[in-house]
N, C-alpha and C positions, 0 to 999 in steps of 0.2 A: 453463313458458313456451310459449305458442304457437309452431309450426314456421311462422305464416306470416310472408315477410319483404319489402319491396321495397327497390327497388336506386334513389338518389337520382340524378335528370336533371337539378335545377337549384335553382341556390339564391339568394337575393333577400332578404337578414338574415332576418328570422323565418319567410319563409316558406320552403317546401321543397314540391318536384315529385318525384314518385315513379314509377316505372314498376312493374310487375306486383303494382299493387294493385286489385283487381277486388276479392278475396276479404275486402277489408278493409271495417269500416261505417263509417259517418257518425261524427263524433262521438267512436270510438274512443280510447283514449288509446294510444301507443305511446311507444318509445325510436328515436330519431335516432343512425344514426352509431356509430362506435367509442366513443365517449366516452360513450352512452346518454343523449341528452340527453329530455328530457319532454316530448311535440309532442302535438298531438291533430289526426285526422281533421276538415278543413274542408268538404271536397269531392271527388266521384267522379267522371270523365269517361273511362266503358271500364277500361282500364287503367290509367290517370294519375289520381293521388290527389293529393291538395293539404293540406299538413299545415302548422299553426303552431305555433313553437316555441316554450316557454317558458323558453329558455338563449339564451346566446350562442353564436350560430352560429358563431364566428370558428374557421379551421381546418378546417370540415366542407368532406368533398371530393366531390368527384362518382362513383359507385358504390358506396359506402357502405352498409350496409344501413338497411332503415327496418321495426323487429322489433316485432310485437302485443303489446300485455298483455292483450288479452281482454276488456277490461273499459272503460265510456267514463271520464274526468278526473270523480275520484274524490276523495272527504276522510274519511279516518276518524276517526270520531265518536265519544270515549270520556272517561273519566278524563284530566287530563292538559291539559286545553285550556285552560282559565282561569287567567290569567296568566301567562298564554307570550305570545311574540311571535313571532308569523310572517310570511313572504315570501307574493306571491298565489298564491300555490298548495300552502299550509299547510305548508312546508318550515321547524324553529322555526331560529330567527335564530342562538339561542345555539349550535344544533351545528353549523350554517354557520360559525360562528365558531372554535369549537374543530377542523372539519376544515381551512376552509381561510385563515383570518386575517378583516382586512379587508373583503376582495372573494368574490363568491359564485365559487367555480372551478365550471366548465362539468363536465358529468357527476357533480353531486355525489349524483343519483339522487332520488329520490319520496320521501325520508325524512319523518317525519310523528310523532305524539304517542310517546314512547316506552315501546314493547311491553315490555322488559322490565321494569319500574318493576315495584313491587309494591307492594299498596294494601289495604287493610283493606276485604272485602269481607261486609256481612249478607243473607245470601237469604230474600226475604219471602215466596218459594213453594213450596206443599207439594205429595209426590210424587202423581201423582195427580190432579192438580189442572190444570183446563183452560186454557190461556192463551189470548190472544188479541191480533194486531198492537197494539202499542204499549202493551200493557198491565204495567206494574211489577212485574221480579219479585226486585229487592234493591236497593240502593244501597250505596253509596262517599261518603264526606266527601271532596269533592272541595279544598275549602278552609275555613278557618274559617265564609265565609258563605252555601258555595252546598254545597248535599246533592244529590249525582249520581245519581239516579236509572238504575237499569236498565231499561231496555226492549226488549222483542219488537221487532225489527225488522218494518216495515212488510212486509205479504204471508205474515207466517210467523204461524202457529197449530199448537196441537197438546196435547197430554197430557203432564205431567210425567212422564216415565220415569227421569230422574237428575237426581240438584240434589246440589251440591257443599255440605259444610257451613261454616258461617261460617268466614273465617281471613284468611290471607295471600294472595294472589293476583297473578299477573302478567297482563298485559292479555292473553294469547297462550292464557291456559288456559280450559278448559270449563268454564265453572260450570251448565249445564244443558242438558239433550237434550228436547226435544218429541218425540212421535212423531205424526204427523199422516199416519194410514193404513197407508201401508209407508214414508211416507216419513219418516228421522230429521232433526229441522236442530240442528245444534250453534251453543248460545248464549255469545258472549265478555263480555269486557266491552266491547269496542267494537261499532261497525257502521260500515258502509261506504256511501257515498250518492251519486251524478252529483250534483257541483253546479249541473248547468244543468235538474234536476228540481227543481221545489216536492216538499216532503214533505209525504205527504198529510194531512188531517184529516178530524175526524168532520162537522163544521159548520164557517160561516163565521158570527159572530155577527153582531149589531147594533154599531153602536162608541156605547160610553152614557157614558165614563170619561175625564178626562182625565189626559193627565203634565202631572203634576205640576214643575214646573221650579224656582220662587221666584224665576224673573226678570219681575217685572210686567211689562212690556209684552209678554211672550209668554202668561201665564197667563192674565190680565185680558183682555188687545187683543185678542188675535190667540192663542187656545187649539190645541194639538193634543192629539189625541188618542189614547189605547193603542189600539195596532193602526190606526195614522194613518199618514198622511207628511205629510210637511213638506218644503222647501226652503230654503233659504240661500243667494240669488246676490250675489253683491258684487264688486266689482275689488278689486285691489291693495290691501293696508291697510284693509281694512274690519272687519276682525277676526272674517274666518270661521270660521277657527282657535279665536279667543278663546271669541266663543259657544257654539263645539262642547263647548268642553273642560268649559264651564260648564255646559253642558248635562247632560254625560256623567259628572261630578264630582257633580250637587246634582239632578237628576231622580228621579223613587220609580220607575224602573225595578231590576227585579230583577239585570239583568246585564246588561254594556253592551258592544258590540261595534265596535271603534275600526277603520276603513277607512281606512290614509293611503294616497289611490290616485294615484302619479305626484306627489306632492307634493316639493317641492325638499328634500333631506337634512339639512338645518341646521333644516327646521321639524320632521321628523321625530325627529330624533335630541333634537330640545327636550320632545316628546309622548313620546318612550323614558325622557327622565329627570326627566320632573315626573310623570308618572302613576304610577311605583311610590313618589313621595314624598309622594304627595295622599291625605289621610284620609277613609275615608269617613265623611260626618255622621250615619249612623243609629248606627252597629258602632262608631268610634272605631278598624277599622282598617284597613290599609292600602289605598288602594281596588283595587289589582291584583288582591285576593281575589274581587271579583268585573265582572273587565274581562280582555278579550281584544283582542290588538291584531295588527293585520294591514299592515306597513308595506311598502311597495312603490314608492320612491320612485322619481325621475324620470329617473334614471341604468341601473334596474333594467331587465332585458329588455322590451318594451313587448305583446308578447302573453303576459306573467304579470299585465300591468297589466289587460288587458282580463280576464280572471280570477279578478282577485283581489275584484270585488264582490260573485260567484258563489259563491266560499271564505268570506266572511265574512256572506251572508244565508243559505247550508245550517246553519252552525254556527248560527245564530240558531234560524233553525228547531227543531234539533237540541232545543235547550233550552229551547223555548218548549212542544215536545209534553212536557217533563219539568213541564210549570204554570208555567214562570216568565212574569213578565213580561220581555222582551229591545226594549232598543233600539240601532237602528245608525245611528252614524253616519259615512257616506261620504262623503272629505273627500279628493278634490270631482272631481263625477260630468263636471266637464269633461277634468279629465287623463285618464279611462276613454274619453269619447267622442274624443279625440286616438287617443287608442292605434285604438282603431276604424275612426279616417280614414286611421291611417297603415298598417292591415295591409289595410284595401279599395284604398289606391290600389298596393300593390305586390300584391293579388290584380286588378289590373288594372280594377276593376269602376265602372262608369258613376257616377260623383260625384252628388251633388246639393245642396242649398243649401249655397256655404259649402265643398267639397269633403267635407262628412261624407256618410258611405254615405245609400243610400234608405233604409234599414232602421233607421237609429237612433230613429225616434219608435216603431217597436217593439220594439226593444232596451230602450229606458228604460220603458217600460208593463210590459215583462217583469220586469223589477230592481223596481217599485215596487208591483204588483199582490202581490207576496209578502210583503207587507206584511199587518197582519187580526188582529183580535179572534176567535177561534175556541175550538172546544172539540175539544180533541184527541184523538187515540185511544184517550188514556188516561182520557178524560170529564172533565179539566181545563178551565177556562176560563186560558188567556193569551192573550197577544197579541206581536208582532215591529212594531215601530216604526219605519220609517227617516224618519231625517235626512239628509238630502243636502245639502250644500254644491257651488254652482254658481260659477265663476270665468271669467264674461265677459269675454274683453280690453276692456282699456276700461273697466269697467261698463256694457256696451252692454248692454240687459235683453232686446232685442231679436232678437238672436242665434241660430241655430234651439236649441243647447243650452238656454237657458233658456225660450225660448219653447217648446219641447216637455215640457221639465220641468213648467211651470206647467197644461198641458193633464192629468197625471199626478198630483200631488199637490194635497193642499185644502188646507192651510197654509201662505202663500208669504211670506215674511219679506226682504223687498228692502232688503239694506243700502245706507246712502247712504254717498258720500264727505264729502260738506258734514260731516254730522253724526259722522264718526269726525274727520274735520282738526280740528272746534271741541272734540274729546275728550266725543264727547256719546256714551258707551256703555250698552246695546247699540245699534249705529248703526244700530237697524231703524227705517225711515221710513214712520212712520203714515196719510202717504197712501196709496203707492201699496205697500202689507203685506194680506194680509187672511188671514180661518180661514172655512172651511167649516164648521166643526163649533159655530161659537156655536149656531144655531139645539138642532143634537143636545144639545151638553152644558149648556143652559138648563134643564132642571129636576134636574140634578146639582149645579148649583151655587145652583137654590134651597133644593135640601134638603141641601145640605152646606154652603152658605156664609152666604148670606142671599140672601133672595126677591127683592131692587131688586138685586143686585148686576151683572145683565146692562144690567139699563135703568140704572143709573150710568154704564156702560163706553157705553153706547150716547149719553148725554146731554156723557160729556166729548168722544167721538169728535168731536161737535157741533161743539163748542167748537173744537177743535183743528182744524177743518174751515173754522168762519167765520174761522178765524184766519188759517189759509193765502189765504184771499183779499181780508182786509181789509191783508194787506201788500203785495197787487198795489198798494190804492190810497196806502197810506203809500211805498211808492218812485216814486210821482210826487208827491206834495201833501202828505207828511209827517203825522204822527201828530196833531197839534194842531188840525186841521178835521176830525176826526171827533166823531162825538158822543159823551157821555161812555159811553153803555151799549157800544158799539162798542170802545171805548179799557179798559172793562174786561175784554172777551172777552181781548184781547192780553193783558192781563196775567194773568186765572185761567190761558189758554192757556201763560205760562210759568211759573208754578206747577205746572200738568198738569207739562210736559218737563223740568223741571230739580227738581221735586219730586217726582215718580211715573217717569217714564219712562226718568229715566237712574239707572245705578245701578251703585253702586261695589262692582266682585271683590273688592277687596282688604280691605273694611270689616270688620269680623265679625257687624257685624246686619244690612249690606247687600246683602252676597252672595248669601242666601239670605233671602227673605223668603216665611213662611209664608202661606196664601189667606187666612185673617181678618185677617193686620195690612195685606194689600193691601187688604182690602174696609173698613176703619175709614180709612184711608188715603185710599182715595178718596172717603168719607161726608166728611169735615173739609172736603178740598179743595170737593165739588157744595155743603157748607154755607155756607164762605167765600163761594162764586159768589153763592148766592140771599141771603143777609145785604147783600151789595154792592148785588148789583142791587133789592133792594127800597129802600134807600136812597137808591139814585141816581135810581128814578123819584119817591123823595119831592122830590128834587131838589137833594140833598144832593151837594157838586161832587164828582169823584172823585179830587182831591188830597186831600181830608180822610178820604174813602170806603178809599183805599190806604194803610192804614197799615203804614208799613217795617216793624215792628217783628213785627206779625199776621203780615205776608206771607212773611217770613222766618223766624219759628218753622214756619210750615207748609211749607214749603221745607225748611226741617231737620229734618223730624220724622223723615224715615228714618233718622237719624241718633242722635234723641235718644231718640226712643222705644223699650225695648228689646224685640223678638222674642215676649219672652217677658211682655208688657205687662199693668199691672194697669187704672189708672185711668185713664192716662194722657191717652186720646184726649178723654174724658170733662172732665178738664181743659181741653184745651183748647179743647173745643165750648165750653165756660162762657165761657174767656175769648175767645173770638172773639161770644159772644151778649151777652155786656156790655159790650165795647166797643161795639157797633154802637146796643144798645141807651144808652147816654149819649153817642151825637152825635143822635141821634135825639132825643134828648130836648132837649139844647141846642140843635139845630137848630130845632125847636119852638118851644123858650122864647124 
């Protein structure tokens, strides 16, 4: 332990003023106090340091010591992380629990993945043999579905001089020594990282790929992409939550990293006992094998809260240079940006829009620029994904958090309330939602899907465009003085939304729908349209044009059609081209 120590001046809940810290750095992480609570270096002014704390400050007195660890707010990175549940500052839940009940006790110390565990370790490197930062030199089965790769810590290279042979292992022992010049570094199974550093890479790529989700109107509409961000702002009951979990449950991300940042305890403790219950769809098992979750709810100290987004994109990172794909979802980057306003305005510091600091539109650029398709040190291509979830009081969109959000990420998914109250889920509103990344992922989804499938999504958007303003004129003058081509837009338009757009968890072919039954899906539907509208400029009236019975198999076809479909859409183009084709003809006759 460092001998250097300061003696506390003043205390203000999180934060804490120190005397004869000159000697101490930026950023540092230290212990507060008798109890050693976990604070980190804010600020220096001479001798006065300014430290926030990640505990309950209750009881801390004035003279106190405030003692170094040498080292800045740290997470170590090993075996052991996937499918634990931790506090924001990777402390796991379950041994909070068994030390001290219920409630986190103050001073319970910087505990983290646990060291002694022993783990079935194979070493892929031979003695002799040159390594190189990030470079793989054994693994660990970490769970049934994710293989732990070992890695060279970033900055260290050298020559194998010792390698442990395959066996039993605890996280604490050597399994291999470099030498690099005169200098030895001993390799664990873990490593240790600042979470307010990016970990480095070799490249940052192009982004060519999307995730994959199986909820149409995010896959089709409004795409993200691996190594993307995305956003999710909504008020109260829009079912931020809901989407996330959807998201995070049925995405072709490799490993998923769950952020509950300041979220009320009762949504928390819901996400603690459905997600070790949720199967995953590829494996058949349980999806905790490969989810990490990070719960820091609204009760919990509020600068762990500003923390804990830092603790859960390192960890991303971590296993994104091992090739995985990793997505996060931060849920919701407004209780972080709270915590933010509430430790600036007792650091005393000048407000601005809204009381949040000046510094939060680069706060949030920082949290989402770590985001990236790249190629790692290890010459893997993955990618780190966030999902942010944004919670405007109100649903005011306007807000500086969400307005700043939106300037940060290319996929912004604006839930409405209109559309969660009429139980229209996912309540993302296709006006005012949009993706950056159509234009990118248009020739991925010509040569994986089908070649119109962009210009479809682009031709109902249309639709669902004149729709929105032909009911400006229907809530003055009603639906019956338009003309019949206009009066048909409304209704393919609700075929679009309650056919395609809304879509039911709980179905078992609806919950997940794979990209070809979405792209046969919406061929039916653009078919339906142009069968209609050719007939209607024959002048064929559009009471005979609407047939219930058409309009209502294509409306259910999510439903009827299964997943794993043969003929089916095939049928029904027939029978939607031969009804139209026998009023045509009696129309005629």
């Amino acid at each position: 332990m460092d001998e250097r120590f300061g003696v506390i001046a003043y205390i203000n809940g999180p934060v804490i003023k120190a005397n004869r810290m000159d000697r101490f750095k930026m950023r540092e992480m230290v212990t507060v106090g008798e109890k050693r609570l976990i604070g980190e270096v804010i600020s220096i002014d001479g001798e006065v340091g300014t430290i926030q704390v990640y505990e309950e400050t209750t009881g801390l007195k004035i003279g106190e010591k405030v003692n170094s660890t040498g080292k800045p707010l740290s997470v170590k990175l090993g075996p052991g992380i996937i499918g634990n549940i931790f506090d924001g500052i990777q402390r796991p839940l379950n041994y909070i629990f068994e030390k001290s009940g219920s409630f986190i006790a103050e001073g319970i110390g910087l505990a983290s993945i646990n060291l002694s565990k022993k783990w079935d370790v194979v070493i892929t490197a031979n003695k002799e043999q040159r390594l190189t930062e990030g470079q793989v030199f054994g693994f660990v089965q970490e769970t049934p579905l994710v293989k732990h790769y070992l890695m060279v810590p970033p900055g260290v290279n050298g020559v194998v001089e010792y390698k442990s042979e395959n066996g039993n292992y605890s996280m604490d022992e050597v399994l291999l020594k470099l030498r690099d010049g005169k200098v030895s570094h001993e390799l664990k199974m873990y490593q240790e990282w600042p979470v307010r550093e990016p970990r480095p890479v070799r490249e940052r790529k192009p982004i060519s790929k999307p995730l994959i989700t199986g909820q149409r109107v995010i896959d089709t509409f409004f795409p993200i992409a691996k190594g993307g961000t995305a956003a999710i702002p909504g008020g109260f009951g829009t079912g931020k939550t809901m989407t996330q979990h959807q998201l995070a449950k049925w995405s072709d991300a490799d490993i998923i990293v769950y952020i509950g940042c300041g979220e009320r305890g009762n949504e928390m403790t819901e996400v603690l006992e459905d997600f070790p219950k949720l199967i995953d769809p590829e494996s058949g098992l349980p999806l905790m094998n490969r989810t990490i979750l990070i719960a820091n709810t609204s009760n919990m100290p509020v600068a762990a809260r500003e923390a804990s987004i830092y603790t859960g994109i390192t960890i991303a990172e971590y296993y994104r240079d091992m090739g995985y794909n990793v997505a996060v979802m931060a849920d919701s980057t407004s209780r972080w940006a709270e915590a933010l306003r509430e430790i600036s305005g007792r650091l005393e510091e000048m407000p601005a829009e809204e009381g949040y600091p000046a510094y939060l539109p680069s706060r949030l650029a920082e949290f989402y620029e770590r985001a990236g398709y790249v190629e790692s040190l290890s010459g893997q291509e993955a990618s780190v994904t966030i999902i942010g979830a944004v919670s405007p009081a109100g649903g005011d969109f306007s807000e500086p958090v969400t307005q700043n959000t939106k300037r940060f990420v290319t996929t912004f998914l604006g839930l409405d309330k209109k559309l969660a109250y009429a139980r229209h889920y996912p309540a993302i509103n296709w006006l005012n939602s949009y993706s950056g990344y159509v234009s990118t992922l248009e020739n991925w989804f010509k040569k994986e899907v089908a070649k119109d499938m962009m210009s479809l999504r682009g031709d109902m958007l249309k639709i669902l465009q004149e729709e929105s303003k032909l009911l400006e004129i229907v809530k003055l003058v009603g639906e019956d003085v338009l003309p019949d081509e206009q009066r048909l837009v409304l209704e393919i338009a609700k075929v679009i939304k309650i056919g395609y757009l809304q879509q039911n968890a709980y179905h078992k072919d609806d919950t997940y729908v794979p990209l070809k039954k979405q792209y046969m899906m919406l061929k039916v539907i653009n078919n339906l349209y142009l069968y209609s509208k050719e007939a209607i400029k024959k002048g064929i009236p559009i009471s005979k044009v609407r047939n219930n019975e058409i309009y209502s198999n294509v409306m259910k076809m999510k439903y009827t059609i299964p997943n794993q479909y043969r003929d089916e859409f095939e049928k029904m183009e027939m029978e939607i081209r031969d009804y139209f084709k026998n009023i045509m003809i009696a129309y005629e006759g």
